[in-house]
PLY file of the C-alpha trace (Angstrom):
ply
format ascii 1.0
element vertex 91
property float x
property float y
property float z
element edge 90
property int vertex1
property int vertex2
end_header
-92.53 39.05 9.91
-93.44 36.12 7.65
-92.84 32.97 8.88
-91.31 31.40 5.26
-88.34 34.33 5.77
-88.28 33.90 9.42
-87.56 30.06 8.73
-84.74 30.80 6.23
-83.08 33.61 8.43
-82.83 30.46 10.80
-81.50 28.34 8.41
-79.30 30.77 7.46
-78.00 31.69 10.51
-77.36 27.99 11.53
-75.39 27.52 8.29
-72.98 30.23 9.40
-72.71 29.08 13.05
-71.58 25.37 11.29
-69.40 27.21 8.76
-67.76 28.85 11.91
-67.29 25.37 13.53
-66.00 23.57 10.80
-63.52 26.35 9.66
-62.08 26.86 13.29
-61.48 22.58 12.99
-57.97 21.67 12.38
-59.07 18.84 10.39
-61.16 21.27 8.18
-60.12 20.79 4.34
-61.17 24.35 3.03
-58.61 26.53 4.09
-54.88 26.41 4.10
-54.81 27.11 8.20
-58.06 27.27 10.79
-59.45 30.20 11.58
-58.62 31.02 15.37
-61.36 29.45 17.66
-61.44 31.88 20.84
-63.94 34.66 18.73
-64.85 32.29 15.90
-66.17 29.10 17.62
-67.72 31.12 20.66
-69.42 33.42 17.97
-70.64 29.62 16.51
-72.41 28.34 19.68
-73.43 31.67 20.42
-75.34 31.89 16.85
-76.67 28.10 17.17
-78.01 28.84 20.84
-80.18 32.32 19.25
-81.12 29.63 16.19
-82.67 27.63 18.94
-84.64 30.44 20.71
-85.83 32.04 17.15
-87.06 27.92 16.42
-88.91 28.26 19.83
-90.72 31.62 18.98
-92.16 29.58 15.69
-92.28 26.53 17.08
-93.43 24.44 20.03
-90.47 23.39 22.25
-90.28 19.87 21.47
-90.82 20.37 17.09
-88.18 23.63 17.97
-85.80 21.18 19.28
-85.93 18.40 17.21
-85.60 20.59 14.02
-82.88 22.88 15.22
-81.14 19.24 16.15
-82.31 17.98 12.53
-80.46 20.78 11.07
-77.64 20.73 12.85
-76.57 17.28 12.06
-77.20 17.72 8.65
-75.12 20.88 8.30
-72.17 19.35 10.43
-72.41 16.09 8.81
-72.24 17.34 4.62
-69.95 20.88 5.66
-66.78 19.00 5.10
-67.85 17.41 2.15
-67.73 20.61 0.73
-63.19 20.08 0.67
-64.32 17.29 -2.09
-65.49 20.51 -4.57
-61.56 21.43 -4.61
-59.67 20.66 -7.42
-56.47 20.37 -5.28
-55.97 17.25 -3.35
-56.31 17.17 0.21
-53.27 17.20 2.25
0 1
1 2
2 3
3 4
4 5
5 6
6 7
7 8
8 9
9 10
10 11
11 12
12 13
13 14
14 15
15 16
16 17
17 18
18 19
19 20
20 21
21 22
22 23
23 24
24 25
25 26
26 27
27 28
28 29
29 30
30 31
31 32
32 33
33 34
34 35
35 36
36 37
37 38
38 39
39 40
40 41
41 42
42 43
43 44
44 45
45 46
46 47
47 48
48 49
49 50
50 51
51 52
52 53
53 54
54 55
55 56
56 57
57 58
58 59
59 60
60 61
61 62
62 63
63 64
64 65
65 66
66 67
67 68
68 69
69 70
70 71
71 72
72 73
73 74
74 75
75 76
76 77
77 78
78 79
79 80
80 81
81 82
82 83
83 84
84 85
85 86
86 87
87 88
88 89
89 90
């Protein structure tokens, strides 16, 4: 498999494992009421821990890590800026 569509499978996949997180929040701004967390948020960490073994095939351990880490705080940290986009206000 090429390694420029392995990387954005990854990517991918970690953006719907943080989607899953921050919709299963209570203080997530997107939807009227949370998604339940028992299948949701286990489905989330689940996701996130296969991100971080598909980073280790690709990568060596420590670059594996640090990106998957990278990503991950980047995702959780500008997901619920996406409630801004609404043209309701917040509640």
């Amino acid at each position: 498999m090429d390694t420029t569509l392995f990387y954005s499978f990854l990517i991918l996949l970690m953006l719907v494992a943080c989607g899953l997180i921050y919709l299963s929040c209570k203080q997530q701004g997107l939807l009227a009421e949370p998604i339940a967390v028992a299948p949701w948020r286990y489905l989330a960490y689940l996701l996130l821990i296969s991100a971080l073994a598909g980073w280790h095939v690709v990568l060596t351990p420590a670059a594996a890590f640090f990106w998957w880490l990278l990503l991950l705080g980047l995702m959780l940290a500008a997901l619920p800026l996406l409630s801004l986009l609404k043209q309701e206000p917040l509640k």
